[in-house]
N, C-alpha and C positions, 0 to 999 in steps of 0.2 A: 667740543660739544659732547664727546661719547664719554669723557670725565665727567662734563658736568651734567649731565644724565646720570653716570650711578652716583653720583655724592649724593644728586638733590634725591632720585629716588630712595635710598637708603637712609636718608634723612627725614625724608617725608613719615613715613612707617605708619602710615593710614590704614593700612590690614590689621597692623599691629593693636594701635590703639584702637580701632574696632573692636577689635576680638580682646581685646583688653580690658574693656568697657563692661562688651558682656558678660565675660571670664568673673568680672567682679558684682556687677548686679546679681548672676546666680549664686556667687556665694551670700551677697548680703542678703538676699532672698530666703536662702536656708537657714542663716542665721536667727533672721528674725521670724521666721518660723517658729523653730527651736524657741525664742524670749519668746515670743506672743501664744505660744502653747503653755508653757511656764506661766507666766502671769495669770493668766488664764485660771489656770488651776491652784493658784497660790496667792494671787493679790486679785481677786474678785469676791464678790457674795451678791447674793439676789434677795435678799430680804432689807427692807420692804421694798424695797427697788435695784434691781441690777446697777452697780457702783466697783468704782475702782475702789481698793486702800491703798491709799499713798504709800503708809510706811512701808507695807509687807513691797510693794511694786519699788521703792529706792533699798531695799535690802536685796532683792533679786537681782536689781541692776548693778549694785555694788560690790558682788559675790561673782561677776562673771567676769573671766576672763577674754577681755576685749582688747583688740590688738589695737596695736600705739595709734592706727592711722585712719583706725575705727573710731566712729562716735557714734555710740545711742543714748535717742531721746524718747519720751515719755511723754506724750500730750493727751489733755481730756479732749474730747470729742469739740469744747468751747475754745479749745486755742491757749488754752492753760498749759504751760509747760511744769511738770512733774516732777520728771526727773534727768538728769544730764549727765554719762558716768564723766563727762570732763571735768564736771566738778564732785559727783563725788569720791574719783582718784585723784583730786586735788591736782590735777594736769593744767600747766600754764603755756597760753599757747604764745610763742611768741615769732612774732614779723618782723620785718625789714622797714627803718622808715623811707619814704620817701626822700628825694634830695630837695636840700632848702629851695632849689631853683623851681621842684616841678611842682605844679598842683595836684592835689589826691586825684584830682579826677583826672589829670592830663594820663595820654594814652600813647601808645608808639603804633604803629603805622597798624591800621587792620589787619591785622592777618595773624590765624589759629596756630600760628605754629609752625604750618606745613611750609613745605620746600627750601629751595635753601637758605632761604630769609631766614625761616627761622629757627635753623641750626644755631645764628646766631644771636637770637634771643634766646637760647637755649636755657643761659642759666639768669635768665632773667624770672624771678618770679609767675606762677601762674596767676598771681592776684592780680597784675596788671595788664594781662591779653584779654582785650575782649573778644564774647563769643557770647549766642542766643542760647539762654536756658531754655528746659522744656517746663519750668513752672516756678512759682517762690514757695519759698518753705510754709506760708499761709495756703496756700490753695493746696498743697502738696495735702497739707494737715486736715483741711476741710473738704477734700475728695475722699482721702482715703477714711474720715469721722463717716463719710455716709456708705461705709460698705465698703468701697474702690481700693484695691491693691496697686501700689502706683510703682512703677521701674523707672528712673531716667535721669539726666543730670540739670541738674542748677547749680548757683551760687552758694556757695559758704558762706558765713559771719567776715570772712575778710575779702569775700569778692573773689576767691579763691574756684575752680571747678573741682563739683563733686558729684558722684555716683551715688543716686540717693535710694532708698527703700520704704515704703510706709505701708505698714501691715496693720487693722484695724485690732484691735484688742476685745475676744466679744466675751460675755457670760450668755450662756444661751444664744439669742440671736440677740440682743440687746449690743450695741457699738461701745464699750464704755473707758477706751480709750486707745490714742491711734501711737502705734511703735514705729519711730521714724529710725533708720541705721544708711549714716555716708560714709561715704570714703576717699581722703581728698589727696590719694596717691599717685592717679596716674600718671600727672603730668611727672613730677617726679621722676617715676620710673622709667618714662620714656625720655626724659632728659637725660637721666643716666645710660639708656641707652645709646642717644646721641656722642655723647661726651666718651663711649668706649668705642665709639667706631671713629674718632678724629685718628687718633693712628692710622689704621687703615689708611682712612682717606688721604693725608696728609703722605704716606708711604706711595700710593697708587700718584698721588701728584707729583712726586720726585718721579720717578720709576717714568714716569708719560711728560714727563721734562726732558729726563736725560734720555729717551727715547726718542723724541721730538730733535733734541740738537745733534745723536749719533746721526740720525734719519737727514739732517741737515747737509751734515759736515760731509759724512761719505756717501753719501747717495743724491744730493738735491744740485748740492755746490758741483760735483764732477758732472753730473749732466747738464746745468748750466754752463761749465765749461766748455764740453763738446759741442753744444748749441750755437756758443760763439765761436768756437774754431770754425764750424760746418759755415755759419754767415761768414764770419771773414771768407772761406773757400767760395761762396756763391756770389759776392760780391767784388770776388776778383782781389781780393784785397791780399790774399797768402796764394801759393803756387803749387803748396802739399797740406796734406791736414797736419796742421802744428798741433798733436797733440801732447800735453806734459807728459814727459818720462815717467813722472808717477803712475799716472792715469795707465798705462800699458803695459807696466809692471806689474800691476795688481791681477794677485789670481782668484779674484773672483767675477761675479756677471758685469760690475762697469770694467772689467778688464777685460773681459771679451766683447763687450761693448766695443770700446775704443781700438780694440783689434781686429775687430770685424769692418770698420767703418774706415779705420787707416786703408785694411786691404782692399775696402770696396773701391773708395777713391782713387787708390794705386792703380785697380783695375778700371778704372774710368777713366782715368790720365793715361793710361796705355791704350785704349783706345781711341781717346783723342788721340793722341802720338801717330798709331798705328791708321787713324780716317787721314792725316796732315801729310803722314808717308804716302799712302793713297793717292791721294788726289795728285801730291808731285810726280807720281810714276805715272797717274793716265793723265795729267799736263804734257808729260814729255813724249807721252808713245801715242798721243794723238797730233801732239805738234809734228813730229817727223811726218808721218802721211799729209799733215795739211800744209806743208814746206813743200812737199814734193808736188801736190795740185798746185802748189801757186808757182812753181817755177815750170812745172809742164804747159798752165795756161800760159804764163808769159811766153814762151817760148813758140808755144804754137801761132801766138799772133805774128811771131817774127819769121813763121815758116811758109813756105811756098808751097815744097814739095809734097804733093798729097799723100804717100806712102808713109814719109815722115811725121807728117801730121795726123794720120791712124795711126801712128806707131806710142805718138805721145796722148790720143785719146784713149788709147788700152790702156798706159800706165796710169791717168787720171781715171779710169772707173776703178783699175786695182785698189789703186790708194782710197777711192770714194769706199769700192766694197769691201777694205780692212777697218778703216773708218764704223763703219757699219756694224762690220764684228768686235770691234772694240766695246761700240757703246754695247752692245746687247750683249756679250761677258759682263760687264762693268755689272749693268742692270743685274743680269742675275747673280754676280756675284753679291750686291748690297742685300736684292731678296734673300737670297740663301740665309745669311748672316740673318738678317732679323725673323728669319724663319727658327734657325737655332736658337738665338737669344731668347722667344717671347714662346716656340710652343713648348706641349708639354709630352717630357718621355713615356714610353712603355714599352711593353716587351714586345720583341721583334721575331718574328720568326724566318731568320735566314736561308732555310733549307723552301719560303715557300715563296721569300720574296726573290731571292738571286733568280730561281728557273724563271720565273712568270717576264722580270725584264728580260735577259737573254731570248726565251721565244717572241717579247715583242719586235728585237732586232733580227731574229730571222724571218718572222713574218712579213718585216716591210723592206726586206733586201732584196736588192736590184741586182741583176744580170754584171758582174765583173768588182761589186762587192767585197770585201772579206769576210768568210762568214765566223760567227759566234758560237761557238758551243759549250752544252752545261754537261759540266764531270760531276756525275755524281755515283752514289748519291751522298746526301752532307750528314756527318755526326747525328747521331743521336741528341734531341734536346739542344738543337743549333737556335738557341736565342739569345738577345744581347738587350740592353736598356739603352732604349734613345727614341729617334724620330725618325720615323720612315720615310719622307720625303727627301729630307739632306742627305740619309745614306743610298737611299733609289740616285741620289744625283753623282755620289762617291762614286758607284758603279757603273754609272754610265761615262762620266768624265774618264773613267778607267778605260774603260771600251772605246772611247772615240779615241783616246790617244793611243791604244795598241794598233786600230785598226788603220789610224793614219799611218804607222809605220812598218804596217804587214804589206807585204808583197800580194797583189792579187790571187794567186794561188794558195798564199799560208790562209790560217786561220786563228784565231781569237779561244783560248780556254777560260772559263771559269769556274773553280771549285773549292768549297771549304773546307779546310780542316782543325783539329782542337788540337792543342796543348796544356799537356798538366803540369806547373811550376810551383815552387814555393807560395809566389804570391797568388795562387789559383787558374782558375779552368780559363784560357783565353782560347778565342774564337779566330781564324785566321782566312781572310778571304783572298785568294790569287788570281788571278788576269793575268795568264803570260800570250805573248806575241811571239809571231816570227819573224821580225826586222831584225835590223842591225843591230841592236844591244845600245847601251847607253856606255860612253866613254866613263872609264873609273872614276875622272875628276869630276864629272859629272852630275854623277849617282845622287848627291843632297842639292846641287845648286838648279837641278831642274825641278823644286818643289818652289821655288821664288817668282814671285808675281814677276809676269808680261817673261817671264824668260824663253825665249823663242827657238833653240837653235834646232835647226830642222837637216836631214839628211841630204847628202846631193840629188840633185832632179825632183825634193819636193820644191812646190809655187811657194816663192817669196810673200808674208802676209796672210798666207792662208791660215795662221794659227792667231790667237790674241797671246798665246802664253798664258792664261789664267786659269785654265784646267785643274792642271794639276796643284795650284796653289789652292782653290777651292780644296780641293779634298785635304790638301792639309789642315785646313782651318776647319772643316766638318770634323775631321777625326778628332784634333785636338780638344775640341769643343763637346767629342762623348769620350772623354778620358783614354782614348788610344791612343796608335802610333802608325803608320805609314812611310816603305822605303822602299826602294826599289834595288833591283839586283839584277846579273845576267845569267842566266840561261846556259850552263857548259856544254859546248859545243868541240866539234874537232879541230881548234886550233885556233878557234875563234866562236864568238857568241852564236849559241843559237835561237836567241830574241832576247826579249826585256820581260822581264817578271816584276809586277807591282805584289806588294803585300798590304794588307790593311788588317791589324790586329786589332780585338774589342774585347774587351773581359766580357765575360759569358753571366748570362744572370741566373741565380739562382732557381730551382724548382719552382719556390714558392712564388717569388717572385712573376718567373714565368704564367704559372697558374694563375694569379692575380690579374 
């Protein structure tokens, strides 16, 4: 469409021959000015009546230099034609005939020319387009015989358009005879101009061809491809996105197309993977508790003994209220997740969020407690990029698990500090405890969902084990990292230190 919008408008050239029109009415205007001033003063006389002479009016007309595509004519005020320099420069005009098949008057479709019709009637004759003159050369002649200067186009002797002029010829005020000057080039010249812009056009058609098929081949057809690999993946039909080797090779935008898309789905297939892992860990670590109610109620039915039988309704509410705490970890651990996944980050301010939780755990601490305390104060410009709620829960899951391993009397620290490295300013948040320390073999296998092992004389079930798995999956999820280590003590640990590092956000960033 937007080819053939400039063909046809470039073709059309309706300003052009407008002003082309005019461009030559004012000169024929001047022209016959000039002859009709002339005449005037060289082929008239008023005695005994204001009267043309013939001869002296076909010797002025004969003497002038009149361009090839010019014609002036000579008429008396009665429709009498005078003189015609096409004949007296003995100028022969010659046409095209007609084909035996068509009749002179037969016509090709209406239309003046314009658009892209009639680029290609281009070099068809102007003699056979029709079009509405503004008068015939009789009226032209007997308008401008009574005074009237006439501007405008009709027909030629061959049916041809022309740019006509008639100037009355006066002696005194007396009309005594009318100067007619056409001109029957513009079709012509505007054909010529057609005929030099086929190039062009014909250049801009290639060019919007072989545009059109590059735009196909590498751009239309590989996104089609992807389209169909993505349906086959939605359809169940393929396992990974099959996309061509080509397609992923390519360094440009459908290469990172198709590399963006390979890794989304890799990253969607790992999460499938990682929901399927899931569910078979809370299948299994909710079957043991409900193994254990079903073999405590059986058993009870078969007991007598009534000490025995509250012996085994204790171990049925534990199991009931591990049960309990399984599902309500589980639940927060899927909210957390889709808390991460769907909100949006911004800068954190560390030094204001760490105090505010830490004073809410000593405000609602109870009598035999472990208490928390904030070391500070924190770095200068302690901000990081993420989400405040899933790291408020990093910190707490931090706190609940040191405080389950402190001793009554210990207590709970937390404080931050920065690091400057090659790879930039990281952010480092510590919770250490005064428990037991974590066994060396340990150290990485207590970040694994449901892993439970807890120290002597703590209550069997009183943990889900997802704690600390949570906060693995918040960190990793704001590009950090989280480990734990012990606490050097004399000869043995003196507690458990968690670390949780965050790359640090920039100023501006901050600012923002």
């Amino acid at each position: 469409m937007a080819l053939a919008i400039l063909a046809g408008g470039a073709l059309l050239l309706a300003e052009m021959r407008a002003q082309l029109i005019r461009a030559k009415a004012d000169s024929l205007l001047t022209q016959g000015e000039l002859i009709a001033s002339a005449l005037a003063d060289t082929a008239t006389k008023g005695e005994p009546e204001p009267s043309l002479q013939d001869r002296n009016a076909r010797e002025v007309l004969r003497r002038l230099m009149v361009p090839e595509a010019t014609r002036v004519r000579l008429f008396l005020p009665s429709g009498e034609l005078v003189a015609d320099t096409d004949l007296l420069s003995d100028r022969v005009i010659q046409a095209p005939l007609p084909p035996l098949t068509m009749d002179r008057e037969q016509r090709p479709i209406p239309n003046s020319g314009g658009g892209v019709p009639g680029f290609f009637r281009s070099l068809v004759p102007a003699t056979v387009l029709p079009w509405r003159p503004d008068f015939t050369l009789k009226e032209e002649v007997a308008r401008s015989a009574a005074g009237e200067r006439l501007t405008g186009q009709r027909k030629g002797d061959q049916g041809e358009r022309v740019v006509s002029v008639s100037i009355p010829v006066q002696h005194v005020q007396a009309v005594v005879a009318v100067l007619t000057l056409e001109s029957g080039d513009v079709e012509s010249i505007l054909q010529a101009e057609r005929r030099a812009m086929l190039p062009f056009i014909l250049a801009a058609a290639v060019i919007w061809f072989m545009s059109s098929l590059l735009l196909a081949l590498l751009i239309a057809e590989p996104l089609q491809t992807l389209a169909t690999v993505a349906d086959r993946l939605r359809l169940g039909q393929a396992t990974r996105l099959e996309a061509p080797p080509v397609l992923l090779e390519r360094n440009d935008e459908i290469g990172d197309l198709a590399r963006s898309l390979k890794r989304m789905v890799e990253a969607l297939l790992d999460r499938i993977d990682a929901n399927e892992r899931f569910a078979a860990d809370v299948s299994h670590e909710i079957k043991n508790p409900l193994t254990s109610i079903r073999s405590a109620v059986e058993t009870a039915r078969a007991v007598q003994d009534p000490a025995a039988r509250e012996k085994l309704l204790a171990i049925i509410a534990a199991d009931v209220g591990r049960v309990d705490r399984l599902i309500t970890d589980i639940s927060r651990a899927s909210r957390i997740e889709a808390e991460t996944a769907r909100g949006a980050p911004g800068p954190i301010d560390l030094s204001r969020m760490l105090p505010q939780i830490v004073e809410t755990y000593e405000a609602t601490r109870r009598e035999g407690e472990v208490a928390v305390h904030w070391v500070g104060p924190a770095p200068a410009h302690a901000f990081v990029i993420g989400q405040e709620a899933p790291l408020g829960q990093v910190l707490r899951n931090l706190i609940d698990n040191a405080r389950s391993f402190s001793p009554e009397e210990g207590d709970v620290s937390v404080y931050v500090r920065d690091e400057i490295r090659r790879d930039g300013r990281w952010l480092r948040i510590y919770v250490d405890d005064a428990g037991p320390g974590v066994p060396e073999d340990n150290l990485e296998t207590i970040f694994q969902r449901f892993y439970t092992e807890r120290p002597k004389g703590t209550a069997f079930g009183s943990n889900s084990g997802l704690g600390l798995s949570i906060v693995r999956q918040i960190i990793d999820a704001h590009k950090g990292r989280v480990w734990a280590e012990n606490i050097p003590g004399d000869g043995r640990p003196a507690g458990a230190r968690f670390i949780v590092e965050l790359p640090a956000a920039s100023l501006g960033m901050a600012s923002g």
